[in-house]
Backbone as CSV, one residue per row, in Angstrom:
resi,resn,N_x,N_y,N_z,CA_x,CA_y,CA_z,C_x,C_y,C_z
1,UNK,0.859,-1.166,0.000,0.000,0.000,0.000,0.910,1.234,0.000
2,UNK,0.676,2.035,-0.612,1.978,2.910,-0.465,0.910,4.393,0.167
3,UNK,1.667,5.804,-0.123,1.563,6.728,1.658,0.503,6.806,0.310
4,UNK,-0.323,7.689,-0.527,-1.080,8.137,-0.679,-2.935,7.437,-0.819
5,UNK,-2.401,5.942,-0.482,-3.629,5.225,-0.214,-4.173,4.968,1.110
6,UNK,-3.034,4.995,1.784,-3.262,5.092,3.345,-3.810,6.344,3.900
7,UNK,-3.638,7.337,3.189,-4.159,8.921,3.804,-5.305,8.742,3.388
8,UNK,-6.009,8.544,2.298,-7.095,8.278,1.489,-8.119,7.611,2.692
9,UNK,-7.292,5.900,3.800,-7.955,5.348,3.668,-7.972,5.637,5.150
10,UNK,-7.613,6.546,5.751,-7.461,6.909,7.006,-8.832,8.209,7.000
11,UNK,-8.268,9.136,6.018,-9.676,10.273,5.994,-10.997,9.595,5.536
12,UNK,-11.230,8.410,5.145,-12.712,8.271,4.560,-13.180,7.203,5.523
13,UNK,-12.500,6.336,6.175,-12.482,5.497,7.202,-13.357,6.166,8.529
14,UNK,-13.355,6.908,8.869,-13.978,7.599,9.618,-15.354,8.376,9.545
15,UNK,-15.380,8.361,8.516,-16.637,9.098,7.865,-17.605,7.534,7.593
16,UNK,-17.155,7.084,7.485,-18.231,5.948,7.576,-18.691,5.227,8.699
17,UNK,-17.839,5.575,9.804,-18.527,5.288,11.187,-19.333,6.475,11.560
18,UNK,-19.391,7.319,11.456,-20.035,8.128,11.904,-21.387,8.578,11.191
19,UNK,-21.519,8.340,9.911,-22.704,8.224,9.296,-23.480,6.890,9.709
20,UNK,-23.172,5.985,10.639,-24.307,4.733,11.243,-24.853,5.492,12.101
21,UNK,-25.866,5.091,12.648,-26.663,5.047,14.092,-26.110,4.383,15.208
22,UNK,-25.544,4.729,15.956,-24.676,3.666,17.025,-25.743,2.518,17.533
23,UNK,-25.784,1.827,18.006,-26.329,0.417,18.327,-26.736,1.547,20.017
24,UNK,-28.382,1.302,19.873,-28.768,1.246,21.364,-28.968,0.059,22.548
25,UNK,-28.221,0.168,23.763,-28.757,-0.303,24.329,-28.230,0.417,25.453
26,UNK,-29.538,0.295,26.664,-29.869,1.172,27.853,-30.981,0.389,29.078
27,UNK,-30.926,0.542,30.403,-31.800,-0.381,31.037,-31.938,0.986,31.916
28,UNK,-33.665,1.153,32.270,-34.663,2.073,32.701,-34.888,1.614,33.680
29,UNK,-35.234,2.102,35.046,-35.739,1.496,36.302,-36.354,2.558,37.184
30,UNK,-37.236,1.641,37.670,-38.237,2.530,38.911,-37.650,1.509,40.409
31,UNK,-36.984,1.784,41.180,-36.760,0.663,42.185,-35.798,-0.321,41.436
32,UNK,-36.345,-1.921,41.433,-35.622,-2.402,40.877,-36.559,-3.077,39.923
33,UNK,-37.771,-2.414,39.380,-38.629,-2.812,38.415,-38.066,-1.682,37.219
34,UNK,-37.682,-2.935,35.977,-37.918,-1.746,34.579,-37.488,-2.884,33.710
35,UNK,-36.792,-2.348,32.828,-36.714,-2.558,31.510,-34.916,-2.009,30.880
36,UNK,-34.726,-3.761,29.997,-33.905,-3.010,29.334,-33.890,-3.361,28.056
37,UNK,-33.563,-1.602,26.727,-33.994,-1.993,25.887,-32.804,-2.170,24.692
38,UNK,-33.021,-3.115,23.882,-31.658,-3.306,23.320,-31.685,-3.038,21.592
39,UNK,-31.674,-2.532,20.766,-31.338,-2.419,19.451,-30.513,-2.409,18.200
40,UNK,-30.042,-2.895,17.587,-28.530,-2.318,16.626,-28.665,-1.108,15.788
41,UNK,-29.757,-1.166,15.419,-29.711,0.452,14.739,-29.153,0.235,13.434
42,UNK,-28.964,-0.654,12.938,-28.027,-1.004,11.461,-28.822,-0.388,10.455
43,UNK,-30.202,-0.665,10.342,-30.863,0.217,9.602,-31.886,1.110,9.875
44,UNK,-31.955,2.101,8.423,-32.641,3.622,8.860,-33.998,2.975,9.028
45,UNK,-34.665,1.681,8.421,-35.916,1.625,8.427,-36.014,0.244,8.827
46,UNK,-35.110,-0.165,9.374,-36.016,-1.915,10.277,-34.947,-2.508,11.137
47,UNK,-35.123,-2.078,11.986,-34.660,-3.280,13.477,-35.446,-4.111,14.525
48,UNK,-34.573,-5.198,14.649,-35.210,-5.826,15.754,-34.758,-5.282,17.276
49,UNK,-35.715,-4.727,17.829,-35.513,-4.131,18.906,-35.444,-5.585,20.381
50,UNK,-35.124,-5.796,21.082,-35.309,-6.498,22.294,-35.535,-5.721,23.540
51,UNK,-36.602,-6.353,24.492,-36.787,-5.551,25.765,-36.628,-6.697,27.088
52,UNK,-35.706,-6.653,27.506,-35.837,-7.687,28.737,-36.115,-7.135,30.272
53,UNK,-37.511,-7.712,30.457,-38.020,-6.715,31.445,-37.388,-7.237,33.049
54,UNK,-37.628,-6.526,33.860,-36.253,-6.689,34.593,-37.472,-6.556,35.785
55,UNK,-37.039,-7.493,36.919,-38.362,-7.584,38.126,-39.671,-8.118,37.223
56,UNK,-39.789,-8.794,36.329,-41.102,-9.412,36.630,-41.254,-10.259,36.527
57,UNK,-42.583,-11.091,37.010,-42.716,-12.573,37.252,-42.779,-12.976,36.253
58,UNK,-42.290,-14.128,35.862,-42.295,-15.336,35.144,-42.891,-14.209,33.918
59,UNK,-42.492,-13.196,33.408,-42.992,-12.995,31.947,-41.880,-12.710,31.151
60,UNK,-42.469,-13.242,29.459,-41.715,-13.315,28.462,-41.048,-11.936,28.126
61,UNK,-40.048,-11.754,27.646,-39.316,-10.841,26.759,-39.868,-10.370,25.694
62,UNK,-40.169,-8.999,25.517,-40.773,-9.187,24.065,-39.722,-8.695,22.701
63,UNK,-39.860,-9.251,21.572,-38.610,-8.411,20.593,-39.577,-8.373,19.599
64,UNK,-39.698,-7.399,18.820,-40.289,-6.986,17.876,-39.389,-6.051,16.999
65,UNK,-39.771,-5.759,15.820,-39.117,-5.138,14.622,-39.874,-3.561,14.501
66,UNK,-38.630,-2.345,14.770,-39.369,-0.928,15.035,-38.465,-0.638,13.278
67,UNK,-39.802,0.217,12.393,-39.326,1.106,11.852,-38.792,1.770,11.907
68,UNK,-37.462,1.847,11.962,-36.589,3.315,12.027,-35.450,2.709,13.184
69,UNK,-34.753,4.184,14.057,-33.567,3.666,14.853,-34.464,4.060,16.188
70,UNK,-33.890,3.428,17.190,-33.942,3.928,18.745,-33.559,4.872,19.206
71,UNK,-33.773,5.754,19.398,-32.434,6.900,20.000,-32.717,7.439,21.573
72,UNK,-34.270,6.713,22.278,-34.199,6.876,23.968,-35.059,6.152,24.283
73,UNK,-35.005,5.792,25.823,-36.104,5.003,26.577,-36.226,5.764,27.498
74,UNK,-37.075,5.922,28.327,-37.694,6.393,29.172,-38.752,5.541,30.132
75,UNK,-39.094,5.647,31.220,-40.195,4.940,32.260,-40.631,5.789,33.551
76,UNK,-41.755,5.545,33.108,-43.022,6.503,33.814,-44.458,5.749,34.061
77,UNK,-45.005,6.044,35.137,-46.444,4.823,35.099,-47.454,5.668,34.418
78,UNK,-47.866,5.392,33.041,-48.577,5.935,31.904,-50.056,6.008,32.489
79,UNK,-50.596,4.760,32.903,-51.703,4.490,33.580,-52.149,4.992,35.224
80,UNK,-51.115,5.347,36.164,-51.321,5.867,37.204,-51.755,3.969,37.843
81,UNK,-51.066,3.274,37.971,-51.355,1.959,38.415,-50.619,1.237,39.034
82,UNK,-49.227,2.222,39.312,-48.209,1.595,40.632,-47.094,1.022,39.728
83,UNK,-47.423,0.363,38.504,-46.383,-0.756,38.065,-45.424,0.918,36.799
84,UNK,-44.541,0.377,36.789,-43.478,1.212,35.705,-44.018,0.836,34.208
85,UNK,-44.304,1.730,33.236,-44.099,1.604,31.812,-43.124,2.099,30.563
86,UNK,-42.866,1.572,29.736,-41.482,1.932,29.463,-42.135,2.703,27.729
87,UNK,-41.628,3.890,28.057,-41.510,4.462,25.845,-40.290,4.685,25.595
88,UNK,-40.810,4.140,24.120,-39.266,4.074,23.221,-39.354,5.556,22.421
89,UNK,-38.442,6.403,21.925,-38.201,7.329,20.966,-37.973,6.491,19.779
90,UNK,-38.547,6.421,18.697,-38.094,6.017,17.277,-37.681,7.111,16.755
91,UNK,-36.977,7.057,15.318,-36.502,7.925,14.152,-36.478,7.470,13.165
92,UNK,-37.088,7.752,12.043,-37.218,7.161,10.923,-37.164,8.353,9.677
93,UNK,-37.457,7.915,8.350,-37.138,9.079,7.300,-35.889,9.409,6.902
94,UNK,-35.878,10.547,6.075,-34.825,11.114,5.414,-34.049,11.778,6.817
95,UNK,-32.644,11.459,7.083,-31.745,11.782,8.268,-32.651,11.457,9.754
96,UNK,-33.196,10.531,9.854,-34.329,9.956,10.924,-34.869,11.535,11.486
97,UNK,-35.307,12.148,10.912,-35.503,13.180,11.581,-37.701,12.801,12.128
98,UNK,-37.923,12.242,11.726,-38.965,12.059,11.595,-39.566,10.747,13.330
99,UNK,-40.210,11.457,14.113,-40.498,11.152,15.498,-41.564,10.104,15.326
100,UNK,-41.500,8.945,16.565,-42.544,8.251,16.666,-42.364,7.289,18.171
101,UNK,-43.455,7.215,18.666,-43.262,6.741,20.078,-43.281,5.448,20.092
102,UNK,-43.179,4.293,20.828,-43.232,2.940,21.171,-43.529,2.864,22.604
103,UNK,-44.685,2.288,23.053,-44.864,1.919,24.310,-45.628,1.026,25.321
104,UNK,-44.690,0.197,26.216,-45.225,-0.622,26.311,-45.892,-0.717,28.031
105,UNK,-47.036,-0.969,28.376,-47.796,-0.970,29.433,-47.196,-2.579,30.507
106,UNK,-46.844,-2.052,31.725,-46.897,-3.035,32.906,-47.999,-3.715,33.064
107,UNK,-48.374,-4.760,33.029,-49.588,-5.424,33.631,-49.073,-5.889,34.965
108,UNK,-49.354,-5.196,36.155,-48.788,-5.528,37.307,-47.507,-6.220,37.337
109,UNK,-46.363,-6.198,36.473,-45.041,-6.556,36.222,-45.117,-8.277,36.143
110,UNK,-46.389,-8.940,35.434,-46.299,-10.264,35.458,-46.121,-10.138,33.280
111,UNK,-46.830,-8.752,32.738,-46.280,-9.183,31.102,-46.639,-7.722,30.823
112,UNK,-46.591,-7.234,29.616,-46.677,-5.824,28.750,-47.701,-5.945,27.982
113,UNK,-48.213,-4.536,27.447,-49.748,-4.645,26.639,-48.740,-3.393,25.590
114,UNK,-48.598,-3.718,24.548,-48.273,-2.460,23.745,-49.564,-1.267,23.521
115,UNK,-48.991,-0.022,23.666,-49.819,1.242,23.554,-49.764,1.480,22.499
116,UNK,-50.967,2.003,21.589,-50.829,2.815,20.087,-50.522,3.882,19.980
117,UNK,-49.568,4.955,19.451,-49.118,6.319,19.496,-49.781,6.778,18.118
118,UNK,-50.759,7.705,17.767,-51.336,8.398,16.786,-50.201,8.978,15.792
119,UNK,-50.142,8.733,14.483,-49.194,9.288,13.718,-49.713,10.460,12.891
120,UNK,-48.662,11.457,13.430,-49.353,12.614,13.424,-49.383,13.598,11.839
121,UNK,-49.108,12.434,10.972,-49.225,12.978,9.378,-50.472,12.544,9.546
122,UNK,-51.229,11.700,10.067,-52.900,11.277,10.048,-53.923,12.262,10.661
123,UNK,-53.441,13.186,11.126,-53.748,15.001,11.331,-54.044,16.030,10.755
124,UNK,-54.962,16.253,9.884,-54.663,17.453,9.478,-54.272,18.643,9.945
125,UNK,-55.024,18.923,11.156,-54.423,20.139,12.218,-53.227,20.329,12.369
126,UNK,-52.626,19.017,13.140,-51.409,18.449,13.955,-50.120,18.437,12.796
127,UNK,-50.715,18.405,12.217,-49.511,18.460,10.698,-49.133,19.297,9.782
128,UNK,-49.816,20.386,10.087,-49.868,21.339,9.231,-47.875,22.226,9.799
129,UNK,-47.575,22.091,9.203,-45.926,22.900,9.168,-45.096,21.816,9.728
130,UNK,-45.374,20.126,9.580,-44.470,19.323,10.503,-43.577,19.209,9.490
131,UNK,-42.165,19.483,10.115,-41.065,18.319,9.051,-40.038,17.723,9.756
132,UNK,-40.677,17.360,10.854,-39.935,16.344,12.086,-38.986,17.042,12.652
133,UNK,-38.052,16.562,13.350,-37.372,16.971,14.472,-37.983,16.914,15.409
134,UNK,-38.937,16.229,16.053,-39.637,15.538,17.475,-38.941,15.768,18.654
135,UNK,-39.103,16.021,19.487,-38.472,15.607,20.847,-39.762,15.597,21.962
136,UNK,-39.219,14.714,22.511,-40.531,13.634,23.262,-40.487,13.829,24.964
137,UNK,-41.040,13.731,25.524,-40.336,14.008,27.193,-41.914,13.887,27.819
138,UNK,-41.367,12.390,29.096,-42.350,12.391,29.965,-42.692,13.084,31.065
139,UNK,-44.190,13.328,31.782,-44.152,14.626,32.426,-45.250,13.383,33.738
140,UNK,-44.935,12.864,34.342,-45.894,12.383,35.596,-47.355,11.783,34.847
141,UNK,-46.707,10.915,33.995,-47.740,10.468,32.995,-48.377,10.696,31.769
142,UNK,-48.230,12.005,31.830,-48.226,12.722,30.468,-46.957,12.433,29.608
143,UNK,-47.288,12.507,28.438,-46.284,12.692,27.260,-46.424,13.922,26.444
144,UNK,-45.254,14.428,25.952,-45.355,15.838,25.899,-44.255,15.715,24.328
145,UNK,-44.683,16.736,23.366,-44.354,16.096,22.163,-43.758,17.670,21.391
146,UNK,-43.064,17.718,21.340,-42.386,19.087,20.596,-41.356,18.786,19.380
147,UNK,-41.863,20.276,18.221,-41.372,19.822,17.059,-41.099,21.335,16.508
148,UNK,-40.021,22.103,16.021,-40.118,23.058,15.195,-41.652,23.450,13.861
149,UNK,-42.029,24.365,13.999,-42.873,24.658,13.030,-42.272,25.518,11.265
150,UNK,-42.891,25.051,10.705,-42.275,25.747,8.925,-43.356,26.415,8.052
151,UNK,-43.266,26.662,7.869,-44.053,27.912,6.957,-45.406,26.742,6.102
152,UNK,-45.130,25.700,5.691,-45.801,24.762,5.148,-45.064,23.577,4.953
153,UNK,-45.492,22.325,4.397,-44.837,20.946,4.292,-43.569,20.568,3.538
154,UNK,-43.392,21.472,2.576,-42.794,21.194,1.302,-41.023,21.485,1.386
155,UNK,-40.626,21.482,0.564,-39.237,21.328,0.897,-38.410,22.949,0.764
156,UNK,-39.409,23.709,-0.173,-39.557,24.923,-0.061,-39.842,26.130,1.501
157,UNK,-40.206,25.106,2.338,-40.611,25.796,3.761,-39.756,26.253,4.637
158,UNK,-39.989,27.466,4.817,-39.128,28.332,6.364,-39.448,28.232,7.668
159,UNK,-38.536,27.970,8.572,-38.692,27.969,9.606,-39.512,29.313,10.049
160,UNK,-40.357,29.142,11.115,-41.342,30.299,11.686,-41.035,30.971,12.478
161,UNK,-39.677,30.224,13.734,-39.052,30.744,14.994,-40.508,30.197,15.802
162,UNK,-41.357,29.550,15.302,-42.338,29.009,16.474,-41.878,27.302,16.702
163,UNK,-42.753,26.979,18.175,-42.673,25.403,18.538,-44.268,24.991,18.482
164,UNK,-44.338,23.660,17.845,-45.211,22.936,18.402,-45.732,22.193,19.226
165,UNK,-46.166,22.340,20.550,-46.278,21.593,22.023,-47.925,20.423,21.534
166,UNK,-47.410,19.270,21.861,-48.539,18.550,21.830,-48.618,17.509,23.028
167,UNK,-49.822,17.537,23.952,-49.885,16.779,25.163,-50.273,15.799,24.546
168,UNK,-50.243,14.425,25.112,-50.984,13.126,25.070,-51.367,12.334,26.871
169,UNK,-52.448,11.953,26.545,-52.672,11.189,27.753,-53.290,9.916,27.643
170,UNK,-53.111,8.959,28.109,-53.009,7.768,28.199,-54.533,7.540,28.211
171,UNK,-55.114,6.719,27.158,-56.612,6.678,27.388,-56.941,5.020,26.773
172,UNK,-57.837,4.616,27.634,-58.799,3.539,27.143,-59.717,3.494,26.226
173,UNK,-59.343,2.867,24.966,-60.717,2.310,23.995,-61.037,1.385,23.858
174,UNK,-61.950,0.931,22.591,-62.426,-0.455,22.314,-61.545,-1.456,22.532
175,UNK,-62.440,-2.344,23.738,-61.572,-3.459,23.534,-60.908,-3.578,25.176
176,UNK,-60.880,-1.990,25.926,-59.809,-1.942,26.601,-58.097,-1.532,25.992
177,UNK,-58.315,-1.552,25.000,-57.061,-1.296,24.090,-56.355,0.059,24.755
178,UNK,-55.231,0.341,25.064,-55.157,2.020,25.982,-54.287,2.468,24.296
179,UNK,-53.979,3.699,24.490,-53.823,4.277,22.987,-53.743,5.900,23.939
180,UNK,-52.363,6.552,23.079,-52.325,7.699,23.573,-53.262,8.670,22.679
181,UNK,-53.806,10.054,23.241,-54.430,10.900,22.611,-54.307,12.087,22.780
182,UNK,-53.838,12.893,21.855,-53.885,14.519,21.904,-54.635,14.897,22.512
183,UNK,-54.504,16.076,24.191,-55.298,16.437,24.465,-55.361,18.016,24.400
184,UNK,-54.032,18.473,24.185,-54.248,20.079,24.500,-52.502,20.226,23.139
185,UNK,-53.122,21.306,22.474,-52.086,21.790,21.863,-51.842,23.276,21.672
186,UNK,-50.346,23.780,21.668,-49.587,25.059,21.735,-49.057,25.504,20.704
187,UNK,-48.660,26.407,20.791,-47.157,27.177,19.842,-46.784,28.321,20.586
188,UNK,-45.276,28.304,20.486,-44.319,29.222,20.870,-43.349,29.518,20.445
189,UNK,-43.276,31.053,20.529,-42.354,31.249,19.727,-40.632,31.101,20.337
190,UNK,-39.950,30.362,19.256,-38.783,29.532,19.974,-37.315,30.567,19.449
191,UNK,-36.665,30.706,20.018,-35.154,31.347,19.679,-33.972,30.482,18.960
192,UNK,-34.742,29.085,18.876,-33.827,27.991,17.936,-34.147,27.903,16.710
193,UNK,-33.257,28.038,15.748,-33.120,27.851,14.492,-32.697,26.443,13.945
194,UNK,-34.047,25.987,13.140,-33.728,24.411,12.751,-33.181,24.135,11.204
């Protein structure tokens, strides 16, 4: 190999680790009840995620396949029911910029009930100026959902200097099925430039 292939292979060598998603894994706890959640992140649009729940009786592990990468876990009791529940942050899309929740419900720490998170291109309201950049943060059961706002959808769109605040709260439907739901939404005007 002589010097001018080695410089070559030293500057581009690096640039290709850093364009992956690093491999998540992280373990969440309330006491010594939680969750830990494990991912590789290899691709922008399909991993098998693993969750090995940690303190509970005799229940299974669940692993399922998330669109997009992992990039946080979090645990909070969603239901107000004593036991810990764990949400995932997804990222998916062009530079994963594009937000989506995962979450899974304690059944008294003996197994998990997955929660449905509303996707908020299925909005007309809720969507109007989205072009992702999500950031997600639990609040004492609440989930709390913030995103830069743009002038309109298109690729043509300016930032506004406003935020989009969207609450969700943990609700029961058909079936018993729990499923988060928009309950109160904001804008503010933000000093960050996206």
């Amino acid at each position: 190999m002589n010097k001018r292939s080695f410089v070559w292979m030293v500057l581009l060598f690096p640039v290709s680790i850093w364009a992956q998603t690093p491999k998540f894994d992280t373990t969440v706890l309330i006491g010594k009840i939680g969750y830990r959640v494990r991912c590789n992140n290899k691709s922008p649009d399909n991993n098998l995620a693993s969750i090995k729940l940690v303190g509970f009786t005799n229940a299974r592990d669940p692993e399922f396949f998330v669109k997009g990468v992992i990039r946080q876990a979090s645990i909070d009791d969603f239901n107000n029911d004593g036991f810990p529940d764990l949400m995932m942050n997804v990222y998916n899309g062009p530079n994963e910029v594009y937000g989506n929740v995962i979450a899974l419900v304690s059944n008294e720490n003996k197994s998990v009930s997955v929660v449905s998170f509303p996707d908020i291109l299925n909005d007309p309201k809720l969507r109007e100026g989205y072009k992702g950049n999500d950031h997600f943060q639990l609040m004492e059961g609440l989930l709390m959902r913030s995103f830069p706002l743009y002038s309109s959808n298109d690729s043509t769109a300016t930032y506004t200097g406003k935020k989009r605040f969207i609450q969700y709260q943990l609700q029961k439907g058909e079936g018993d099925r729990l499923s988060f739901k928009p309950m109160h939404t904001y804008e503010v005007a933000s000093p960050e430039q996206n």
